[in-house]
C-alpha positions as a Python dict, from the first residue, in 0.01 Angstrom:
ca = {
    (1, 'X'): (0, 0, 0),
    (2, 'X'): (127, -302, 142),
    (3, 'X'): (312, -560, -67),
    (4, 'X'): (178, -852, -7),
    (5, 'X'): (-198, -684, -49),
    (6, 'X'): (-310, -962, -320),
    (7, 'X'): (-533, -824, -613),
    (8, 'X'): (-908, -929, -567),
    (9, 'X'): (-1209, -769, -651),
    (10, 'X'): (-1213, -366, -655),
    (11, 'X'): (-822, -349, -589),
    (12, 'X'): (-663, -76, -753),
    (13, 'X'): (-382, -189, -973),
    (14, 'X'): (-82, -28, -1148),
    (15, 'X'): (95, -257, -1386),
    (16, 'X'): (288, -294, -1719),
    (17, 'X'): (109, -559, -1981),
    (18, 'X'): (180, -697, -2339),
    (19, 'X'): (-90, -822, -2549),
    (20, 'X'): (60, -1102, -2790),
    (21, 'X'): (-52, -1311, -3050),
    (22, 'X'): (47, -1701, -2995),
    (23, 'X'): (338, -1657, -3231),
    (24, 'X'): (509, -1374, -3062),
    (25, 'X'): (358, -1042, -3262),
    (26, 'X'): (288, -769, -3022),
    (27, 'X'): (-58, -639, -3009),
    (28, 'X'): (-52, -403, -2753),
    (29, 'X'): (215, -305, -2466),
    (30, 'X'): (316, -52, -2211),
    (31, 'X'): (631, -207, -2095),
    (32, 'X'): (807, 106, -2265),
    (33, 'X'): (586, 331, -2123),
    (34, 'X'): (414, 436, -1794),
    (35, 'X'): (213, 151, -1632),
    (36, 'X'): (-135, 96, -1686),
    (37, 'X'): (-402, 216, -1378),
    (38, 'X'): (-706, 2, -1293),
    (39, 'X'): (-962, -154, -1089),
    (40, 'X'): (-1056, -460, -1078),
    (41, 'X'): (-1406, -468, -1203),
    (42, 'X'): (-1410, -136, -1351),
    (43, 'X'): (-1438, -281, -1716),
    (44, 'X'): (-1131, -172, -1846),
    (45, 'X'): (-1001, -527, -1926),
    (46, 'X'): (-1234, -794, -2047),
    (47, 'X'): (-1340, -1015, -1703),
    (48, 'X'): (-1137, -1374, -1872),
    (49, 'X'): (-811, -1111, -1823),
    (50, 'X'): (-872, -1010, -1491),
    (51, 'X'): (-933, -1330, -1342),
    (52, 'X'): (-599, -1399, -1399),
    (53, 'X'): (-471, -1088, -1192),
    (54, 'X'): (-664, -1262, -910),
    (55, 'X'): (-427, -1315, -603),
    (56, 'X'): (-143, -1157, -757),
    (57, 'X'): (85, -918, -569),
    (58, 'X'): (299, -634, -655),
    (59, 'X'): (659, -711, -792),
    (60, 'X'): (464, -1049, -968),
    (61, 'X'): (564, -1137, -1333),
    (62, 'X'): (300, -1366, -1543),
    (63, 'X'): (238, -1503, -1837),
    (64, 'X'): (-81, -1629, -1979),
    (65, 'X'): (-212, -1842, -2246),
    (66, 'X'): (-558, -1679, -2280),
    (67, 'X'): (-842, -1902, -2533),
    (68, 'X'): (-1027, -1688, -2692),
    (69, 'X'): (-1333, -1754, -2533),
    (70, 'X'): (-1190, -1580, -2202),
    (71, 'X'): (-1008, -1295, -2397),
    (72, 'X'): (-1238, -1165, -2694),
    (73, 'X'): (-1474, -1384, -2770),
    (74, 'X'): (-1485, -1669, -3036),
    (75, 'X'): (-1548, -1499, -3418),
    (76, 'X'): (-1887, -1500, -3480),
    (77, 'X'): (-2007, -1619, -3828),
    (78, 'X'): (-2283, -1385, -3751),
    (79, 'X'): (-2101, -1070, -3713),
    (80, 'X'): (-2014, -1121, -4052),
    (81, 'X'): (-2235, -904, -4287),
    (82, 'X'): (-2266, -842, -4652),
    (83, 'X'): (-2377, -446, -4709),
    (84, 'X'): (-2483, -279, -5032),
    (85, 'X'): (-2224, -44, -5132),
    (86, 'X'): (-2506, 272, -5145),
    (87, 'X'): (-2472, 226, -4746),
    (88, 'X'): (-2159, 404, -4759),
    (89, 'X'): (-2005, 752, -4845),
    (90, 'X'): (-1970, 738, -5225),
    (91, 'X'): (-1593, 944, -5140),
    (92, 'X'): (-1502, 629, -4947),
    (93, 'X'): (-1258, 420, -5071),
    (94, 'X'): (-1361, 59, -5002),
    (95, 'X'): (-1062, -193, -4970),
    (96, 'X'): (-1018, -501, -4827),
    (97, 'X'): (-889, -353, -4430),
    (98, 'X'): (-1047, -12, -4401),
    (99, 'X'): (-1213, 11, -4004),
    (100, 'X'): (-1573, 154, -4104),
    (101, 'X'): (-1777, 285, -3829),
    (102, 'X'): (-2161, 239, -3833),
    (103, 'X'): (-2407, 378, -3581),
    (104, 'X'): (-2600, 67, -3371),
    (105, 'X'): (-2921, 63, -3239),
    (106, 'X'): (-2854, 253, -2941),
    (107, 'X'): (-2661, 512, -3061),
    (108, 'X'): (-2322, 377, -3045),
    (109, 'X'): (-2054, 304, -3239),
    (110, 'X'): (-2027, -35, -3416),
    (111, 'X'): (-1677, -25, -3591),
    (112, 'X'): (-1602, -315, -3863),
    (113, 'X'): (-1341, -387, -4092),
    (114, 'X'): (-1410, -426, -4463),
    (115, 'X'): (-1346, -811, -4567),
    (116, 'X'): (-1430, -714, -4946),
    (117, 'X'): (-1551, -602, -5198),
    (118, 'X'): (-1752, -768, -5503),
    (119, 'X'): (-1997, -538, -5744),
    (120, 'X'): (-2200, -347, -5549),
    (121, 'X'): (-2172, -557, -5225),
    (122, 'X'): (-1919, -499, -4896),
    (123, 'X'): (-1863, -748, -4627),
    (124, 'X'): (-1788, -619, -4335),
    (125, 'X'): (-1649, -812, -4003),
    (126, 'X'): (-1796, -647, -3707),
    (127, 'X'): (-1616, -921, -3484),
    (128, 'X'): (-1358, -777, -3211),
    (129, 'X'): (-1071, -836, -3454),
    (130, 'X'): (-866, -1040, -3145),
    (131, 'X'): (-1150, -1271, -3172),
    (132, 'X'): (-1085, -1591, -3216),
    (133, 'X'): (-802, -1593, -3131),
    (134, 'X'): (-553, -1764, -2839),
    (135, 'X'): (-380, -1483, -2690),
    (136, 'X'): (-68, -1439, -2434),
    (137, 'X'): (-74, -1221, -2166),
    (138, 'X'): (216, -1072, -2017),
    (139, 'X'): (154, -885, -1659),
    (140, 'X'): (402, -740, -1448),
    (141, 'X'): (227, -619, -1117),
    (142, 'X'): (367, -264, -964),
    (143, 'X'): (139, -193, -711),
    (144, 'X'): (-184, -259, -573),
    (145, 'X'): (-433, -97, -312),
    (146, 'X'): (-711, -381, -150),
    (147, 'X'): (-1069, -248, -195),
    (148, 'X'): (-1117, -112, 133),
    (149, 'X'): (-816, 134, 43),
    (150, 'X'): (-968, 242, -250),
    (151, 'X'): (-1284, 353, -140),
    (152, 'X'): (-1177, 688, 114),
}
């Protein structure tokens, strides 16, 4: 692993990251703990991240103003749905908050979080919950291996 390698696609990067909101709450982070192991491409960071890693090298520090459009998508009036209350355990306690889980289509889970509840009706938000929003993200690069390296 050379130093000046610059990330493209299929490098193999190690690297700390903070997820913030535009007003400085912490989402996510591993700056206090190991570094974060990736490659480019692999889907472990939505594609509006990683073209920011783009032509970085190792021992680079960024920070980026990511729209939510590039990050997690805009929220989606749509992914907003009202439920009947028989649709869930009767033993669940329904508040405004609760992450509910629901089984899609193709077998997969569809969490949501529980906007309220009114009578015998839920709404549930099945948007990302980052959604919508502007986020910063906060990369320092450790390491990373070109393609080529990758593949042996």
């Amino acid at each position: 692993m050379s130093d000046d390698v610059a990330i493209g696609p299929g490098a193999a990067v190690v690297l700390h990251f903070a997820i913030e909101l535009t007003d400085g709450a912490v989402v996510d982070s591993n700056f206090a703990r190991a570094p974060a192991q990736l490659v480019i491409g692999d889907g472990n960071l939505p594609e509006g991240f990683e073209r920011l890693l783009l032509g970085l090298c190792a021992g680079d520090e960024r920070r980026f103003e990511v729209p939510a459009e590039q990050g997690f998508g805009d929220h989606k009036q749509a992914n907003v749905m009202t439920l009947p209350k028989r649709r869930f355990p009767a033993e669940m306690e329904l508040t405004p908050g609760l992450v509910v889980t629901f089984t899609d289509a193709a077998s997969g889970q569809l969490p949501g979080v529980v906007m309220a509840v009114a009578g015998d009706r839920v709404t549930v938000d099945f948007n990302h919950p980052l959604a919508g929003k502007t986020l910063v993200f906060a990369v320092a690069i450790r390491s990373v291996a070109a393609a080529a390296q990758v593949a042996s």
